[in-house]
NUGU-399646 format. One record per residue: y negated, x negated, z negated of N, C-alpha, C, O in turn. Coordinates in steps of 0.05 Angstrom, whole numbers, plus 5000, padded with zeros to 4 digits. Atoms other than C-alpha are relative to their C-alpha. Layout:
YXZYXZYXZYXZ/...
//
This chain:
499849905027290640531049501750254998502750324977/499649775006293141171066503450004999504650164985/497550144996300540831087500349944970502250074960/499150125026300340481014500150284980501150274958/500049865027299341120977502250225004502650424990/498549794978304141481021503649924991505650064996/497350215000310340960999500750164963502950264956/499149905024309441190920501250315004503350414995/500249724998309041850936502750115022503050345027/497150034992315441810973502750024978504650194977/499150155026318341430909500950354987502750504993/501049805011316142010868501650385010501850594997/498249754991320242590907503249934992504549714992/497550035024326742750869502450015024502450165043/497850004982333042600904501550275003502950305022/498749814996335643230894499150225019500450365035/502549854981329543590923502049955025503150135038/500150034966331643190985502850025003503549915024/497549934991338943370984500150265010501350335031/500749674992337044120984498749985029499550155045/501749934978332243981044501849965018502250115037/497650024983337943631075502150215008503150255029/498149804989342244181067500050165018501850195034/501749914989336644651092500150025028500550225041/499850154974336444201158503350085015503350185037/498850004994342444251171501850255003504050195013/499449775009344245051157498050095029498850245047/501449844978338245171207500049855027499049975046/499650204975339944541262501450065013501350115037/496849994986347244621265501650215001504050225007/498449735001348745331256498950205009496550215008/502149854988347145901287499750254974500850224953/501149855020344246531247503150154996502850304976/497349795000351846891250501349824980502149864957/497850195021355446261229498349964973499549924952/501250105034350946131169500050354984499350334960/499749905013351946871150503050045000503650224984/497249975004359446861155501149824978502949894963/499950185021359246231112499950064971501650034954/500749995019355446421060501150314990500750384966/498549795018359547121050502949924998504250064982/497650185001366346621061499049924964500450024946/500750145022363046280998499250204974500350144953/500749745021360146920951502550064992502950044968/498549885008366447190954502649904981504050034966/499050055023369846780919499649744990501149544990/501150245015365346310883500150134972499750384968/500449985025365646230806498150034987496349975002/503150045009359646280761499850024971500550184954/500450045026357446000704497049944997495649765008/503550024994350046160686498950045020500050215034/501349974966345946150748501649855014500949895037/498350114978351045720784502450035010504450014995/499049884991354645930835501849715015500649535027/497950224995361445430850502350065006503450274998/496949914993368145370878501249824981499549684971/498150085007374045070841501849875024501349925047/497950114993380044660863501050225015500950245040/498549844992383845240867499550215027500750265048/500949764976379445770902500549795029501849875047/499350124973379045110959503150035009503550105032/497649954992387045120956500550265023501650285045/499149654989386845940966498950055030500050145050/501349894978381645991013501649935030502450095046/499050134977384445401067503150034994504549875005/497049945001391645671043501649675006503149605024/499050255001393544991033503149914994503649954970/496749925012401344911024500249824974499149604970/499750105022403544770957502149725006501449524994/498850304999409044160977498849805010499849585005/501950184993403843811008498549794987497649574990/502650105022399743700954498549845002498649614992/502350174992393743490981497550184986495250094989/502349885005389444030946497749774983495649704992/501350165009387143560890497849745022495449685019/501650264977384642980950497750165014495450135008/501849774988381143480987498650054985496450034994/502049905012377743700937497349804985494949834983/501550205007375743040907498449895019496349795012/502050054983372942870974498250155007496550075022/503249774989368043500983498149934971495649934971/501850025017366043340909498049765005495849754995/502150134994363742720942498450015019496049955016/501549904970361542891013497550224986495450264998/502349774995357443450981497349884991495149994992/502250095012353042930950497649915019495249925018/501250154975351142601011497250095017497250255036/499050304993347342271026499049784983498249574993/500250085024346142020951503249934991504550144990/497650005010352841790928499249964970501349914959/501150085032349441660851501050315002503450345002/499549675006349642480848503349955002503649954978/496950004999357942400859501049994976499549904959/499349664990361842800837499050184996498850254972/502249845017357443310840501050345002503350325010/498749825007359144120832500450055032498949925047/499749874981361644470893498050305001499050524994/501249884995356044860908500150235022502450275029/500249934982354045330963499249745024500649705044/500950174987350244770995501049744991500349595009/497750124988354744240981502049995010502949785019/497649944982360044521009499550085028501450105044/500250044976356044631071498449755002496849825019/500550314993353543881076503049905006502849745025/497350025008361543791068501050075028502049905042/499949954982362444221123498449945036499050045058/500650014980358343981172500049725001498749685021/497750215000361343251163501950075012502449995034/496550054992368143431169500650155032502650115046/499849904975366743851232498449875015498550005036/500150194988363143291263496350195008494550045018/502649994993356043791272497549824991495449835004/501850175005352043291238498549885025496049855024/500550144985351342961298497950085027497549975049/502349844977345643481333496649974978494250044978/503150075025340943241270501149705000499949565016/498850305001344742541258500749865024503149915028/499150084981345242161323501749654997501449435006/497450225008351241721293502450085016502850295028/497349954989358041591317502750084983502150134959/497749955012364941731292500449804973501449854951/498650205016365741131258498549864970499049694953/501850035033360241211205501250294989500650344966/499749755006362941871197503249834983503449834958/496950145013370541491179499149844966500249884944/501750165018365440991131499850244983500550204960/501249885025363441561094502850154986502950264964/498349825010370441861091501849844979503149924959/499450305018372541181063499750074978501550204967/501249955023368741251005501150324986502050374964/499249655012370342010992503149894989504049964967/497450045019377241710977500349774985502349724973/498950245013376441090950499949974971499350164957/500849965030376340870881498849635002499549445017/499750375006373540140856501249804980500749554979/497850145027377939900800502550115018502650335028/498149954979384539840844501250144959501550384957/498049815009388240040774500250174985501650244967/500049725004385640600774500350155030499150355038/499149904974388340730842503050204994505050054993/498049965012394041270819498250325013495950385019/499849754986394741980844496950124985496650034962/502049815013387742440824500650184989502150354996/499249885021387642740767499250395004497050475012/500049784987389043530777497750164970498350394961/500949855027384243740712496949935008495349874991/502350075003377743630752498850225006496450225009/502049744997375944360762499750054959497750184951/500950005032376344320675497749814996496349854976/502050185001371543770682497550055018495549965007/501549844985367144080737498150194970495850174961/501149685012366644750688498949854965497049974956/501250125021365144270617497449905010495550004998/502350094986359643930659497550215003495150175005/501949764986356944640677499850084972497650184972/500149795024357444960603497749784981496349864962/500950205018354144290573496950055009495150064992/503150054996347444340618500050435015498950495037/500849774999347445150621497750044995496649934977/502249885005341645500630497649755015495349815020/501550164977338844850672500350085025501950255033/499749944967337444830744502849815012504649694999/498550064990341444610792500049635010501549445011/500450345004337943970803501249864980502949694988/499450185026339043680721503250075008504649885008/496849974994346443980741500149775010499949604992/499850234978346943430792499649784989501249594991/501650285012342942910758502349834983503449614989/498050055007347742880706502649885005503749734989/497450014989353842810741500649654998499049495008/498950305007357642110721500549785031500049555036/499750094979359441970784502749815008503549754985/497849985004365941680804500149724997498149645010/499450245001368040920788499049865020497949655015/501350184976366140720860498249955003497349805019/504049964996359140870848499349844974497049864965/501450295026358540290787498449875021498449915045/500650194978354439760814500749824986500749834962/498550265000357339100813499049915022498250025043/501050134991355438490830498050025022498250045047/503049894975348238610858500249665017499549635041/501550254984347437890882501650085030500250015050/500049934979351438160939499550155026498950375019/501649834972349338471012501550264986503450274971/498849704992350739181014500850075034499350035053/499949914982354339431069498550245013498250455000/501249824996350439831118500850305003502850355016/499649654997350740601116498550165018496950335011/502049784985347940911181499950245001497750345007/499349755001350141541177498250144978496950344986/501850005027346041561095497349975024496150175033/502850004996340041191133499050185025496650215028/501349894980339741611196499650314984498150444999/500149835017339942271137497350004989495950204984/501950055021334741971103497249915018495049975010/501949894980330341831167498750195006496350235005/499949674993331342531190497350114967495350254970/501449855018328142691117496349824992494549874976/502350165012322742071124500049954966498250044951/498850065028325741831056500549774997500849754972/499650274988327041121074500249874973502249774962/499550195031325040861006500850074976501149924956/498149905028328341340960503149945008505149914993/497050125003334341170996500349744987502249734971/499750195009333240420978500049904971501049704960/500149935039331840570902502750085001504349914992/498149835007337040970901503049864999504449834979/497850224996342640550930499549724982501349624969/499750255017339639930896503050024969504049814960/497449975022345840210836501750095013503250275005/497349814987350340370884501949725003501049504998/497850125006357340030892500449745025498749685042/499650254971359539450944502350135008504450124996/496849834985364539900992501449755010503149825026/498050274996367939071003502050024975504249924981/498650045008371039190937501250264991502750274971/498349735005373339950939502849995019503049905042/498549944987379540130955501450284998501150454981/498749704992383840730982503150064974504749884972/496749995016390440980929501750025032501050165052/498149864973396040970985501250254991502250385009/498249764999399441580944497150265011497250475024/502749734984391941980959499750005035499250205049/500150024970391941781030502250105008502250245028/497349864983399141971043500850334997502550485008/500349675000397142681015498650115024499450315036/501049984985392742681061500650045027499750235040/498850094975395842471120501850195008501550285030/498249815007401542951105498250235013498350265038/502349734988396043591116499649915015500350075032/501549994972392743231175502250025026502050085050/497549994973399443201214501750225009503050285029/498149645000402243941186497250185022497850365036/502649824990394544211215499049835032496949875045/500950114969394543771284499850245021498350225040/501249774981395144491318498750154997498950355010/501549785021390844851281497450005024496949805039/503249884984384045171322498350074975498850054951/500849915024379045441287500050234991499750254967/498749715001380546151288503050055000504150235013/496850015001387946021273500550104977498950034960/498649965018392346361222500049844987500549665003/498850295009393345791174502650024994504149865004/497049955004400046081144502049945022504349875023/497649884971402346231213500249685010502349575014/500250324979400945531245501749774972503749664980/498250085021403845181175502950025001504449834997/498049894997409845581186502449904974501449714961/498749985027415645561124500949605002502149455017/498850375005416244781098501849954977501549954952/497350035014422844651077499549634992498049454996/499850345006424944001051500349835014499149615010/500450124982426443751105498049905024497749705037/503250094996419743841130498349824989496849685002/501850155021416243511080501249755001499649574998/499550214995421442961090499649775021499949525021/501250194975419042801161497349994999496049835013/503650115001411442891142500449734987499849535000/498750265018413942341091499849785011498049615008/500250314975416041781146497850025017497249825029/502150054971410541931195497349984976496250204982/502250015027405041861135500849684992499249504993/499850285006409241211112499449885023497849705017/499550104976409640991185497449924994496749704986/504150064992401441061191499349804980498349594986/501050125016400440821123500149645004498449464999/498550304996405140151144497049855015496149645006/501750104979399340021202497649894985497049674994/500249995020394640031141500449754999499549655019/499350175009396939451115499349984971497449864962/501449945035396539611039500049774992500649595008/500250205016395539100986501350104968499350124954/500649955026398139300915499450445001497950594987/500049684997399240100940496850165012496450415013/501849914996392240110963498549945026499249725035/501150084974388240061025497349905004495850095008/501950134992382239581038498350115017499350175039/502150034987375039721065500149975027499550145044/499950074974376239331122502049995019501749955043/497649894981383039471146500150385002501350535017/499449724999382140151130497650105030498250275047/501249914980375940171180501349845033500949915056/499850144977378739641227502950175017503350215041/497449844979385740061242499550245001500950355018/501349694995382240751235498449895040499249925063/502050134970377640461300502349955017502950145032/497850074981384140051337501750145005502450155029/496649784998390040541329499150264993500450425007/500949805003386841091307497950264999497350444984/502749784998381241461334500850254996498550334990/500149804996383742171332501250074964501850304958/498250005024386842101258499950334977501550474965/501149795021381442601223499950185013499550394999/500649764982380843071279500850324996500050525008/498849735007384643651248498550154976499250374967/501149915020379543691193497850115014497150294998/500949864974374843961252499750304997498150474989/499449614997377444631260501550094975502350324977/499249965023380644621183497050164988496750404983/502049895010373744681158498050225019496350355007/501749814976370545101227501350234985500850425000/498849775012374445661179499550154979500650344970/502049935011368845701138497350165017495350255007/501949914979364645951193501150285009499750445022/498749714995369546571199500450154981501850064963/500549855026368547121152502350245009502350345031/497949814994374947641144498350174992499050395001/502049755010369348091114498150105024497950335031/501449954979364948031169501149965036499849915056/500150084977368247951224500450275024502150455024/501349884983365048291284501750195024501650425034/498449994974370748161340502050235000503450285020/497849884997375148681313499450295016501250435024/500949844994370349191338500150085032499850315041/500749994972370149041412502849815014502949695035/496750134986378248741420498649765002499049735027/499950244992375648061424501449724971501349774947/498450055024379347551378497749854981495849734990/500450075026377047351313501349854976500049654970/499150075015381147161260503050065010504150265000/497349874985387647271294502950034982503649824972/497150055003394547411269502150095013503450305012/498349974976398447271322503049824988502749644971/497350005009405947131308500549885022502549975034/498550144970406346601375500949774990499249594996/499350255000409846021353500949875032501949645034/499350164971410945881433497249795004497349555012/502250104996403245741430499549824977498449614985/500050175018403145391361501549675012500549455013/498050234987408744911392500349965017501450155028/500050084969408644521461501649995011501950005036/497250084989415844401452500650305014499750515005/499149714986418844971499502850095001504549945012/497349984994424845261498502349844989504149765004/498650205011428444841447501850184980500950354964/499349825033434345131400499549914980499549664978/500950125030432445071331502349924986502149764967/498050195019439044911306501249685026502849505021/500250304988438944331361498749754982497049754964/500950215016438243671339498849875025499949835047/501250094979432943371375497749774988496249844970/501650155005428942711368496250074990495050104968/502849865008421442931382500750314992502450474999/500649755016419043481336496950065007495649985027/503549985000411343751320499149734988497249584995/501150185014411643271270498949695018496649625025/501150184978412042651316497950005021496449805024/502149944980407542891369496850014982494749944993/501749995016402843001313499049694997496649625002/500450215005403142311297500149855025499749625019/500250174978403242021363496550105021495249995039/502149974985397142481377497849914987495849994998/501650105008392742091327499249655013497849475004/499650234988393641531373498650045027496449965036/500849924967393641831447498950275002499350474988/501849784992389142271481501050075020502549925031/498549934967391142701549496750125013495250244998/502249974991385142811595501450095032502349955050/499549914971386643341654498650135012496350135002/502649924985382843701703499850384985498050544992/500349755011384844401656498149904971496750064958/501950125027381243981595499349735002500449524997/501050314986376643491624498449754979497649524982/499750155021375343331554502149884981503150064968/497850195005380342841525500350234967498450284952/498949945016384643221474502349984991503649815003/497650055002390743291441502150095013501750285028/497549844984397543461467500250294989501250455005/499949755012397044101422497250195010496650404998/502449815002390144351454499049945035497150035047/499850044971390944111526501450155018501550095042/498549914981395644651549502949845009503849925031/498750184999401044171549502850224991503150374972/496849875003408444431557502449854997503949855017/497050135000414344041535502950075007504150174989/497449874993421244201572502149684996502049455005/498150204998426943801553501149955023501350135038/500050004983428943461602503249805013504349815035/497450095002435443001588499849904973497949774964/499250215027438442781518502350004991503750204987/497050075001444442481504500950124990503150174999/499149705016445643051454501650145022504050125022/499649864983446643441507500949955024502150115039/498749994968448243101570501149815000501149695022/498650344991452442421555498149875000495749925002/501550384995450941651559500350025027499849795034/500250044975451641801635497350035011495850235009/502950044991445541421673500250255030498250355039/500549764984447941951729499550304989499850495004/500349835006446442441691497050024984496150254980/501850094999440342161667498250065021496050155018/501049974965438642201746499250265008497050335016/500449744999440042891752498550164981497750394986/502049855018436443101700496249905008494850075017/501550095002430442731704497749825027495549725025/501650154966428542421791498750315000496250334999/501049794994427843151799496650084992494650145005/503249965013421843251757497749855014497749625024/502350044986415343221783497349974992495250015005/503149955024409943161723500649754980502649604981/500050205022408842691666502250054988503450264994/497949895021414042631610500349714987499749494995/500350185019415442271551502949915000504650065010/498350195004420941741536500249964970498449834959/499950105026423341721465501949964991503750114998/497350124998428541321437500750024965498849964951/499150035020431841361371502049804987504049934987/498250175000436340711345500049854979498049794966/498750245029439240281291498949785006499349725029/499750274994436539581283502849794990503749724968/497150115011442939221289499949804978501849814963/500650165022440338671242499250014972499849864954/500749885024437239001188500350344992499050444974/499149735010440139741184496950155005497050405001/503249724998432340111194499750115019499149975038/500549784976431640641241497749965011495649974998/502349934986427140621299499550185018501350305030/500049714985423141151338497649865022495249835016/501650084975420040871403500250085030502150175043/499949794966418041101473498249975018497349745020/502750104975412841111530499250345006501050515005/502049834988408241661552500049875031499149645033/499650084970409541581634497550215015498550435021/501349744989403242051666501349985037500350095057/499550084964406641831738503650205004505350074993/496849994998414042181750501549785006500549575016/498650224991420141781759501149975029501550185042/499549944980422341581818503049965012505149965000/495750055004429141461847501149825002500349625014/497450265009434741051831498949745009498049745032/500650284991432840321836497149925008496449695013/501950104992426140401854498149984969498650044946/500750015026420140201813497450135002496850225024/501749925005414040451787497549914994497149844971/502950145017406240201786498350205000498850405013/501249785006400840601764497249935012495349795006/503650004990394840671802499250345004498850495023/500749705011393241341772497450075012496649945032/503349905008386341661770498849924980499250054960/502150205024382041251725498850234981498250184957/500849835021379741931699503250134977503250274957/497249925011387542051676499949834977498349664969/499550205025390641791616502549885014504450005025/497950194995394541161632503050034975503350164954/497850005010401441011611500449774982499849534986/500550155019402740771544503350024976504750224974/497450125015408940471496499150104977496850044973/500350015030408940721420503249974984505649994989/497450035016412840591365499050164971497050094958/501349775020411941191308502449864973501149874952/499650035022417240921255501649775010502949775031/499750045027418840381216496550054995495350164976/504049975009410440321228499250075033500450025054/501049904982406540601275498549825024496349855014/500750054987403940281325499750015037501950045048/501449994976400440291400500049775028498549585028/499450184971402339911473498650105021499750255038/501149824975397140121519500249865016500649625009/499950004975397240071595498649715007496549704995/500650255002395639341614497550015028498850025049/501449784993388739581655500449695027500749785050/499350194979389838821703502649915006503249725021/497349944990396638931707500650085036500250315044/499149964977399038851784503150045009503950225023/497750094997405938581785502550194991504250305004/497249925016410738821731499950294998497750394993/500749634994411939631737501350064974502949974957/499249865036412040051680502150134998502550174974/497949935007418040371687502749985034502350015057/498450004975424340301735502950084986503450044962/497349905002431440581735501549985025500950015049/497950074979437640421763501650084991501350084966/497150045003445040591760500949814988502149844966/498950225004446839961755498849744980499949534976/501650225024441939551702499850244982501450214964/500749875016439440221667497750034996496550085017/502949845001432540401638498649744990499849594973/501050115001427139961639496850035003495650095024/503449934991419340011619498949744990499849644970/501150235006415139391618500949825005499949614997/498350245000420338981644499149825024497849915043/499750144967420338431700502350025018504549935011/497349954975424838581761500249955014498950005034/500750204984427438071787500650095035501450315044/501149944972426237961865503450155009505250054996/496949944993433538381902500349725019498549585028/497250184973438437921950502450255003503150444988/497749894988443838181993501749914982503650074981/497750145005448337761953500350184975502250334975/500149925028446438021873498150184997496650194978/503349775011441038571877502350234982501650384964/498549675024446639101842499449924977498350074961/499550055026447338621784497749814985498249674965/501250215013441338251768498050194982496750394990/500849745015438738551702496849925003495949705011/503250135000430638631694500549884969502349924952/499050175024428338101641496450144988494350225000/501849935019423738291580496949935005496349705011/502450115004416638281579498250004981499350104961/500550105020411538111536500750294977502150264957/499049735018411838941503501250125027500450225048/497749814982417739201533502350084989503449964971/498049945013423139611525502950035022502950115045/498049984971430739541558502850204995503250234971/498249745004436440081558501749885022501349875046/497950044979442839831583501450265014500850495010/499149804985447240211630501650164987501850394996/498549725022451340611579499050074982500450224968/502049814999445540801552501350044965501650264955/498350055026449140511479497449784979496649814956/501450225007444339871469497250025007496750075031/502950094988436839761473499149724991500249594973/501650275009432239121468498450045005497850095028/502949974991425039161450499149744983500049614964/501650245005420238661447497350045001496350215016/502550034999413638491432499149724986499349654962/500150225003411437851441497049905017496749905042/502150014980404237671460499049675010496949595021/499350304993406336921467500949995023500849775035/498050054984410737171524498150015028499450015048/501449994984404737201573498550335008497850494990/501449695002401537891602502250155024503850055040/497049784986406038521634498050294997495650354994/501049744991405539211642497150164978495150304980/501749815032403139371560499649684987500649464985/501950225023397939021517501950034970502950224960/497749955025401938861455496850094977494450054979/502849915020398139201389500149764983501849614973/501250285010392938751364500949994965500849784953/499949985031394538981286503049944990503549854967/497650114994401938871302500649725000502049584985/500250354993400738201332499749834975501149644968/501850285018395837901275503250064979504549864979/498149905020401938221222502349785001503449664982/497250134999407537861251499049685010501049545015/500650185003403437231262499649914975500649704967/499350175022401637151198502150084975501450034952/499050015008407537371172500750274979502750284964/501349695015405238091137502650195008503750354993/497349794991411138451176502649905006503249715021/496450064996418638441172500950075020503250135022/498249854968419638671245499149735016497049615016/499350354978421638001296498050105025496550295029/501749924973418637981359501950175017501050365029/497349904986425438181391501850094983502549994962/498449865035429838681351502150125031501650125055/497949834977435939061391501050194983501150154958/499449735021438339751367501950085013502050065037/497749864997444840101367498550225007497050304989/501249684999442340801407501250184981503650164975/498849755015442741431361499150145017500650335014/501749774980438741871415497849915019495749805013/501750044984435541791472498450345018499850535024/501549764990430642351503498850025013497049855010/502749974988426242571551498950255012500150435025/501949734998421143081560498150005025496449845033/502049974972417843361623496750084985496750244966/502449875012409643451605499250195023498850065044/501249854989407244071642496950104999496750344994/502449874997400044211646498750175031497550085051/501349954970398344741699498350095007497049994988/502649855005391945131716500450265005502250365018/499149784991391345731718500550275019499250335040/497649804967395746301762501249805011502949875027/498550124981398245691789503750064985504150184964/497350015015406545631774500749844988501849685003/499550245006407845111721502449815007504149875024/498150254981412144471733502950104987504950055000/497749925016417644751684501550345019503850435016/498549754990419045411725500549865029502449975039/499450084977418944981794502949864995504949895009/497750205009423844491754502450205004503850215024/498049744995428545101744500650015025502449875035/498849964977428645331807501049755017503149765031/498050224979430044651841502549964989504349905005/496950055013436244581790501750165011504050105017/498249824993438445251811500449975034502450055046/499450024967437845131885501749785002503649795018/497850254999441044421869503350094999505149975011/497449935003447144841845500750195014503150225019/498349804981447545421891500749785023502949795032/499650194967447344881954502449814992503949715009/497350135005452944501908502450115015503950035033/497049844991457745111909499849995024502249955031/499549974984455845151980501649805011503749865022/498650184992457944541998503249984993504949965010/497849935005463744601959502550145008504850125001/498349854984466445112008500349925033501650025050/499650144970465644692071502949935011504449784999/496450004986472644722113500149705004498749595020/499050294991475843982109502249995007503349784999/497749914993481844232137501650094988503750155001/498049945028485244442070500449814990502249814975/499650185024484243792040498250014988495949974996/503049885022480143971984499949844980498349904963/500550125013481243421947498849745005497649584991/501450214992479342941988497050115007495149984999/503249905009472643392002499049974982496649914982/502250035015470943351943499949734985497949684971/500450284995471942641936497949905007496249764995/503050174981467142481991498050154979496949994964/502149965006462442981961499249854974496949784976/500050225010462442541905499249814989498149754968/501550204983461242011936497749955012496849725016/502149954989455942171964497750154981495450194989/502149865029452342511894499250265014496950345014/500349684994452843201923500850194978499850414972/498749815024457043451865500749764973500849514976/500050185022458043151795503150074994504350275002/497950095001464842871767500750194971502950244961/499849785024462643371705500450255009499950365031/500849654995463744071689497550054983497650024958/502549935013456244271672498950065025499450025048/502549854976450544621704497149704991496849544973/502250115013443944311708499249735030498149525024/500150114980443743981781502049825008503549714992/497550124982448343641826498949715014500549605029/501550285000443742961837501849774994501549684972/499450265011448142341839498149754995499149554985/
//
């Protein structure tokens, strides 16, 4: 009896009650007594107030997270905290930006939920779904920037109420109709493990009984590509980071490569009608993109740092920093800025929502921007010729990971592609090849392709045979390929032949051919599965086999070293420079006064190069 009277009396507790307690929970679980007063004077100071309620605006969120104005993602952002703050009621949506919805908000988007919530990432993606979706696709169209006027009418209409009837009220956004009840509801663990935590079980099920079918919401692609845009400008961002400083000045031309790497992602996506689906939106968030949201992490951990309160300035330890290091903002090293150079932040940004680097200085898998990770150029045709000897010299030497990225025309349809490989193995020399029997705790070696659409070729994990990368003189560059068996008679000239995802770079280093073909049997790289199903059933305009006129080819040494040790980029140096003093020396070796024939042989022999340039003497 005491169970049956226990169930009304459940009923009977007001959802709002139990959003407050939720908040409660989670103010005293996941934060400690510092961060929850740094918060809440982050929030006083410049919250609005109308009547007893105390709220942010659009704008103040713009000011606070210094959001860049060409971006324009403030509006999205904002429409997603109005729904996250509801949570884990989506009926209350959109509800005011509170103090305590904006920390429910915050402890979502920084992933602490999960020391009260024992969910995974991918209810956390589910719920972010919804924060952008709409359910009438046509009303899928940019968000309307007049919702802090609609916020503040909402607040002047029920003045002088609490904060609860505030809430109650609230219309809630299109997605939250209910339609067609005869159907299942998709599950929400993330809601029911919330609503456990509060022993609420059956006001969640009331509650949801009017809630929406997330099978027929969908994403706007122009709100998602606002989005996307900020998560790729803030991939280096910490949480004690400058935001201005790490932003750094976005020209047009900035905003034009957030642009393609946003369309790129979006392509993977597979829109419908400008909008993105439920189930592709969770199925390629999961396949291609686990790391996608990760920059909203330490975006929002910036609420937890108070410029009013902050402590660290007292005892030199850092705080809120404004540090003026773009060496540390950027991995790339040593690059001129009026150089024209393939990889940027932007790319790496976008290639780090894909791949993870896992080393023994960060034994937790992170990005290339938070791993210590040093980029040294390392050869690009910009700079050093279509010569594969020069290729050689630049690039046997090196002794660390490094990236492969190729820039090229499709000769058949005019669209630019940007594809490459992540190698964690060095290369090795001329002619020989390469298999990877790494450290299983390493990150294997993996093929991407960042534009026309994005997609993922990871490391083929029963791969024996076919080596992931090999170079020669005489065939050229080859990752994923098959190589065929040598003979005395034809080993100079027999080229390697394509495999199923592979890419081939002839010897003048003019032509490539990539393929991906998961008909063609198995090889070094798993072809991507969202790729595959696309061009099976016909969804994508890219062949299995495409060939590109090169515009740029590149490659980058990855340095990660520990520390006091000497990184791989200052060893690199010095072996170049020893490569060239032991040149000139040679260069002065007595051949009787025929000095032209000395330097002939040397030559011949790849002692000295046929160029005038520095930069090693490696034939």
């Amino acid at each position: 009896m005491g169970q049956s009277e226990s169930k009304p009396e459940h009923r009977e507790v007001p959802i709002e009650q139990l959003s407050h307690e939720l908040a409660l929970r989670f103010a005293s679980k996941c934060y400690s007594h510092l961060e929850v007063a740094h918060y809440k004077d982050n929030f006083k100071a410049l919250a609005d107030h109308q009547g007893d309620v105390e709220y942010w605006k659009e704008e103040t969120l713009c000011r606070f997270l210094a959001l860049p104005d060409p971006v324009r993602a403030g509006s999205v952002l904002y429409a997603m905290i109005t729904y996250l703050g509801a949570f884990p009621f989506p009926g209350l949506a959109p509800c005011i930006v509170t103090r305590e919805a904006m920390l429910k908000c915050v402890t979502i988007m920084t992933g602490r939920y999960k020391k009260v919530l024992k969910r995974g990432d991918q209810d956390k993606n589910k719920l972010l779904f919804r924060s952008l979706a709409v359910f009438d696709r046509r009303s899928s169209a940019a968000l309307s920037p007049t919702s802090d006027k609609k916020m503040k009418d909402l607040i002047q209409e029920q003045q002088g109420d609490d904060l609860a009837r505030l809430q109650t009220v609230a219309t809630g956004f299109s997605i939250d109709q209910p339609v067609n009840d005869d159907e299942d509801e998709d599950d929400d663990d993330l809601a029911l493990a919330a609503l456990e935590a509060l022993d609420a079980i059956e006001v969640f099920k009331e509650d949801h009984k009017k809630d929406r079918k997330i099978h027929h919401a969908h994403v706007p692609v122009y709100n998602f590509e606002r989005l996307l845009m900020l998560l790729l400008l803030f991939a280096p961002l910490t949480p004690q980071d400058n935001i201005p400083q790490v932003c750094g000045t976005i020209e047009d031309n900035r905003v034009k490569a957030l642009e393609q790497s946003a369309a790129a992602i979006i392509a993977a996506f597979e829109p419908d009608h400008d909008s993105i689906s439920y189930s592709n939106f969770m199925q390629t968030t999961t396949a291609l993109f686990p790391q996608l949201f990760r920059p909203l992490n330490p975006l929002f951990e910036h609420f937890l740092f108070s410029k009013q309160l902050d402590l660290n300035k007292h005892h030199g330890a850092v705080g809120n920093p404004q540090v003026d290091d773009q060496t540390r903002r950027s991995p790339l090293y040593d690059v001129d800025e009026k150089s024209s150079t393939i990889l940027n932040d932007i790319l790496l940004a976008q290639l780090s929502t894909s791949v993870d680097i896992t080393t023994t200085t960060s034994p937790a898998s992170s990005s290339f921007f938070h791993c210590g990770a040093r980029f040294n150029q390392l050869y690009s045709t910009a700079s050093h010729g279509t010569s594969l000897s020069s290729f050689s010299r630049q690039v046997i030497s090196w002794r660390s990971a490094s990236i492969l990225i190729l820039r090229g025309t499709n000769t058949e349809t005019g669209q630019t592609h940007i594809m490459g490989a992540y190698l964690p193995e060095h290369w090795k020399e001329a002619g020989s090849t390469t298999h990877e029997d790494s450290d299983p705790s390493q990150i294997k070696p993996v093929m991407f392709q960042l534009q026309p659409r994005h997609a993922i070729f990871r490391a083929n994990p029963y791969n024996k045979t076919t080596p992931v990368s090999h170079f020669s003189n005489k065939t050229g560059i080859a990752l994923g390929c098959v190589i065929p068996a040598s003979s005395r008679i034809n080993a100079s000239s027999q080229k390697p032949i394509l495999g199923p995802v592979s890419l081939l770079i002839d010897e003048d280093i003019s032509t490539a051919t990539f393929q991906h073909d998961g008909e063609a049997g198995t090889g070094a790289f798993l072809t991507d599965p969202l790729l595959e199903e696309a061009q099976r059933n016909k969804k994508s305009d890219q062949p299995k086999k495409i060939v590109l006129d090169i515009d740029g080819l590149e490659v980058w040494g990855v340095s990660i070293s520990e520390a006091g040790e000497e990184d791989e980029i200052t060893k690199q140096k010095k072996r170049l420079a020893w490569e060239e003093a032991e040149a000139a020396r040679r260069r002065g070796v007595n051949f009787g006064g025929d000095k032209d024939g000395a330097r002939h042989l040397l030559e011949m022999a790849g002692i000295v190069g046929g160029e005038s340039r520095s930069g090693g003497s490696m034939g």
